[in-house]
Backbone as CSV, one residue per row, in Angstrom:
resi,resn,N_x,N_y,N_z,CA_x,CA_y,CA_z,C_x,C_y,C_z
1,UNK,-54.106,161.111,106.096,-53.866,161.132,104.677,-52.410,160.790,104.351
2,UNK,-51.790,161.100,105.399,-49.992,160.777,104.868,-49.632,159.213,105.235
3,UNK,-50.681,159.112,106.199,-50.186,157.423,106.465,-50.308,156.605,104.978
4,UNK,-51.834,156.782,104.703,-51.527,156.062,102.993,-50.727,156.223,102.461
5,UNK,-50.105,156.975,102.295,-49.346,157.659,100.630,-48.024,156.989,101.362
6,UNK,-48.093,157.172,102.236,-46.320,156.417,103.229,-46.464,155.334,103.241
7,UNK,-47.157,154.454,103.466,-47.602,153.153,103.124,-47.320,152.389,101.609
8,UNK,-47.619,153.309,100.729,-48.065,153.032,99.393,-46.209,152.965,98.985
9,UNK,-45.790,153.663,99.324,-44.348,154.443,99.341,-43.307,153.135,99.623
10,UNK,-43.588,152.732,100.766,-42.884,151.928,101.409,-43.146,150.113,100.767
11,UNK,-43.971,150.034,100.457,-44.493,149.040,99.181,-43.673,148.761,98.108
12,UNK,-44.467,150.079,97.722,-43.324,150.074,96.649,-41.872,149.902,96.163
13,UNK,-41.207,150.637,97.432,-39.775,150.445,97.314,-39.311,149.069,97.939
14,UNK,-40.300,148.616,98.873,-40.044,147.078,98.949,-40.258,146.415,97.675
15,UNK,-40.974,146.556,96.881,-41.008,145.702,95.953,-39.807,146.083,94.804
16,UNK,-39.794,147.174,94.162,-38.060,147.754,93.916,-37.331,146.812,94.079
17,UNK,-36.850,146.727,95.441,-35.611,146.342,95.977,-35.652,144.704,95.619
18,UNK,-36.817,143.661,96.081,-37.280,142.735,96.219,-36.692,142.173,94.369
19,UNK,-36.954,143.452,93.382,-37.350,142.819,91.966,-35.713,142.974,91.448
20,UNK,-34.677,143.664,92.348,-33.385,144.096,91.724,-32.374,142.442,91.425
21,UNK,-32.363,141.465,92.662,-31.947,140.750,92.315,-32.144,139.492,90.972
22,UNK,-33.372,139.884,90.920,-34.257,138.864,89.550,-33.492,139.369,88.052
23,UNK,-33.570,140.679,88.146,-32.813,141.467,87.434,-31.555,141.583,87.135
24,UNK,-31.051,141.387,88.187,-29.296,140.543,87.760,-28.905,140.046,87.236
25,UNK,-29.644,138.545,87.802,-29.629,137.143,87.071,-30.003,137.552,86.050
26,UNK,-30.933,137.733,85.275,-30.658,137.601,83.922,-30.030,138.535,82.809
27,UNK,-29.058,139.023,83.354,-28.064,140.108,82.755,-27.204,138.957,82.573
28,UNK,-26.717,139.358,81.370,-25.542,138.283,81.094,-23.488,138.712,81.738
29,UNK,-23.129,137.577,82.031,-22.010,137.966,83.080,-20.932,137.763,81.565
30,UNK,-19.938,138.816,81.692,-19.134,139.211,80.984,-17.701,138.517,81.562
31,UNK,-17.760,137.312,81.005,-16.629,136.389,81.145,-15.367,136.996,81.059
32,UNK,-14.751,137.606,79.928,-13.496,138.427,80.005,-13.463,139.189,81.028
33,UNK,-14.503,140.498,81.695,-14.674,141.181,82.577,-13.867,140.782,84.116
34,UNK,-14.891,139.580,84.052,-14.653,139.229,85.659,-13.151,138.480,86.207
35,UNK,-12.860,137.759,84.560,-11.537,137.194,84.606,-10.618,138.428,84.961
36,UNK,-11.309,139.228,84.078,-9.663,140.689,84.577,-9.759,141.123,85.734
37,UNK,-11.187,141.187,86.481,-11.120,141.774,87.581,-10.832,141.119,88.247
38,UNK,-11.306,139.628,88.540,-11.045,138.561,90.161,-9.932,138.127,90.018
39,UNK,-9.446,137.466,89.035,-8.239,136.723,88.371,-7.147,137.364,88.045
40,UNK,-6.958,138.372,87.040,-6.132,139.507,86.752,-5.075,139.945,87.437
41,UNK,-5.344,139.633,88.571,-3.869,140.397,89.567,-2.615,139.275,89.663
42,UNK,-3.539,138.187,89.507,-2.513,137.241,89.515,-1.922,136.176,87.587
43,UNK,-2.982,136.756,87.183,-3.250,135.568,85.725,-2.726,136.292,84.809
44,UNK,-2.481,138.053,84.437,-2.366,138.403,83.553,-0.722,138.375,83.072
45,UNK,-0.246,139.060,82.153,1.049,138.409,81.845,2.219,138.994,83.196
46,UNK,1.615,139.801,83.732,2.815,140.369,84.895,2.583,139.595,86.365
47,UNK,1.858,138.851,85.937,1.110,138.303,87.616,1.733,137.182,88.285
48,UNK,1.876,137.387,89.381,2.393,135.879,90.303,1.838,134.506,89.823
49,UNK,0.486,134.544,89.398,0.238,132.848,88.776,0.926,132.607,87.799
50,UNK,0.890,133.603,86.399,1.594,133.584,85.776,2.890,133.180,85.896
51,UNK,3.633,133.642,86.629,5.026,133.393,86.785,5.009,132.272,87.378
52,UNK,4.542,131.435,87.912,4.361,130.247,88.732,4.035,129.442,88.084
53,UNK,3.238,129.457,86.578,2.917,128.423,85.725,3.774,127.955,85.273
54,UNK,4.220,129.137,84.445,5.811,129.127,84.014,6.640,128.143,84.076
55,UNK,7.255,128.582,85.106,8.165,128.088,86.174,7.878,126.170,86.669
56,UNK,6.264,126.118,86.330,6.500,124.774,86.412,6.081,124.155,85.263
57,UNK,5.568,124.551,84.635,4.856,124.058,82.801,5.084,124.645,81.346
58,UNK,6.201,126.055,81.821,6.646,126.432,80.265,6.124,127.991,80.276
59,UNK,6.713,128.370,79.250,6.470,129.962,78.992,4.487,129.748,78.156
60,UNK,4.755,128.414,77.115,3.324,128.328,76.286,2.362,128.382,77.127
61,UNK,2.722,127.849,78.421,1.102,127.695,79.302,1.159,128.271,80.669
62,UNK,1.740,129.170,80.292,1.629,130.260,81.840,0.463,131.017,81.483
63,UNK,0.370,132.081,80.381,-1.128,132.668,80.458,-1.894,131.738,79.793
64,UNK,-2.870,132.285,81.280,-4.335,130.872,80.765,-5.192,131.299,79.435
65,UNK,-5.265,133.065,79.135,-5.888,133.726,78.325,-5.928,133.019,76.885
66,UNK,-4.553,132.372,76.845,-4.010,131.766,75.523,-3.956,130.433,75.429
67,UNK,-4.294,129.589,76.379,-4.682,128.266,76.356,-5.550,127.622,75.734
68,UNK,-5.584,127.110,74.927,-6.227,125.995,74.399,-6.719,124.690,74.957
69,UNK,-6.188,124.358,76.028,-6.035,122.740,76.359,-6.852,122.601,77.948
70,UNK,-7.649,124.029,78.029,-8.111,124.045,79.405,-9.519,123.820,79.470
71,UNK,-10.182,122.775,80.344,-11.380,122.879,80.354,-12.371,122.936,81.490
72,UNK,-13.745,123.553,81.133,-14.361,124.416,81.735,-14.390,123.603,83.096
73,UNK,-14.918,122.343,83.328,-15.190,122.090,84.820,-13.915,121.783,85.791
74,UNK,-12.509,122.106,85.115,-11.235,122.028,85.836,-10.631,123.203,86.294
75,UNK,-11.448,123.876,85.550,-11.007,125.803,85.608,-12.210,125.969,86.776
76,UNK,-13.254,125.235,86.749,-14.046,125.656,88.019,-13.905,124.982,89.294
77,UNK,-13.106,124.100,88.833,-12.767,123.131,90.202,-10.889,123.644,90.875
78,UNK,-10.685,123.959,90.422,-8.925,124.793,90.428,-9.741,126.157,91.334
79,UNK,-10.493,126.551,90.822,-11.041,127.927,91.514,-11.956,127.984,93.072
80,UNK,-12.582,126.766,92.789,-13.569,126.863,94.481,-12.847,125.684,95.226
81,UNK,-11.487,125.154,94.279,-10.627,123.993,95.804,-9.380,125.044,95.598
82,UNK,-8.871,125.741,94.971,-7.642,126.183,95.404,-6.166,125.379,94.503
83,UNK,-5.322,125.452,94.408,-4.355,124.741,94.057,-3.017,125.231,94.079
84,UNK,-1.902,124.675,94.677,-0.518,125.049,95.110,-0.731,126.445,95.760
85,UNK,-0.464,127.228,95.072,-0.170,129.031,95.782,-1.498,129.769,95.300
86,UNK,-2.235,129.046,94.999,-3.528,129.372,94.106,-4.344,129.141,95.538
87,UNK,-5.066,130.558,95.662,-6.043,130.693,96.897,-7.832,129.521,96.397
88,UNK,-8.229,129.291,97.029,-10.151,129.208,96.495,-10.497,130.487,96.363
89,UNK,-11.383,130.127,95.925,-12.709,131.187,96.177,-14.115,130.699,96.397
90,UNK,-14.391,131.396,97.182,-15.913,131.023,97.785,-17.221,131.620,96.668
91,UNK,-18.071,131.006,97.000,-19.269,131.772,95.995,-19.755,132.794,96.608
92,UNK,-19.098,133.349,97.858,-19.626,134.679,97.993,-18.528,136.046,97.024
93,UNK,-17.401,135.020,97.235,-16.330,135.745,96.245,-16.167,135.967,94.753
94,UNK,-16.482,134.826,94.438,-17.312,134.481,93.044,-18.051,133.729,92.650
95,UNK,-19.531,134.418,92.424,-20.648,133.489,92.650,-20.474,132.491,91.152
96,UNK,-21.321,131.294,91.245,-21.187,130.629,90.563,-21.502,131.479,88.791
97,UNK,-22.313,131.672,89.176,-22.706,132.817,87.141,-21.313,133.042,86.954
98,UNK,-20.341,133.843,87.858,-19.273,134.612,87.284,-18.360,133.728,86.912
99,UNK,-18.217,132.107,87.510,-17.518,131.644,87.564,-16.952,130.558,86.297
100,UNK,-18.859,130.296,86.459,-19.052,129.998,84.824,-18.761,130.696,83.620
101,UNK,-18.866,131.691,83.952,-18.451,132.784,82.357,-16.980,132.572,82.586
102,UNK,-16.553,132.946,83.305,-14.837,132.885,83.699,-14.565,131.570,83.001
103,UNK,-15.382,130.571,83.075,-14.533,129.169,82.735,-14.862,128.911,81.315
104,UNK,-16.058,129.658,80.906,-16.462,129.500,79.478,-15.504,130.467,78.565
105,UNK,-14.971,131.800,79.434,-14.386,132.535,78.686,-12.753,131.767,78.055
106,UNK,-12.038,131.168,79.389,-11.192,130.577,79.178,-10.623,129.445,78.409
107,UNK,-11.995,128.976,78.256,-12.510,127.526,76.955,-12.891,128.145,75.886
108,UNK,-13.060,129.048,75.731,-13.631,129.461,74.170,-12.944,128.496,73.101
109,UNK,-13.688,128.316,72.172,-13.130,128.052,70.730,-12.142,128.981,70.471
110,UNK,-10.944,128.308,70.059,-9.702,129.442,69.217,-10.212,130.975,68.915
């Protein structure tokens, strides 16, 4: 009698587990979020990119937060090739969803 019910059990939570990633995906990825978290250490106004933009393009276009002139598939291509002191990132580091919101967040309309 316990083999069923352990059976039934074990099903189930396979299927659980199986249905969590489906469930992800269609949660919507919080573009500001992920920018502060992955990006943030270096992008925000105290950060080493920051200061490095600076330093080669002006005080106006060191934070990217406030950019206007940036667009989305250069902000995603700067991010998975890397650039000057600027590391990559892999899509295990930031999968593409996050990366996209990240680049949509940064393009927004004014």
């Amino acid at each position: 009698m316990a083999a069923p019910r352990l059976r039934v059990l074990m099903v189930t939570a396979l299927l659980a587990v199986t249905a969590l990633p489906a469930l992800a995906a269609d949660a919507p990825v919080d573009g500001k979020a992920v920018y502060a978290r992955r990006c943030g250490i270096c992008h925000l106004p105290d950060g080493g990119g920051t200061w490095m933009l600076e330093r080669r393009l002006g005080k106006a276009q060191s934070l990217l937060e406030l950019r206007t002139d940036l667009q989305a598939d250069y902000v995603k291509f700067v991010s998975r090739k890397g650039l000057n002191g600027m590391p990559r990132f892999t899509r295990v580091e930031l999968p593409d969803a996050d990366l996209d919101a990240v680049a949509a967040y940064l393009t927004r309309p004014g």
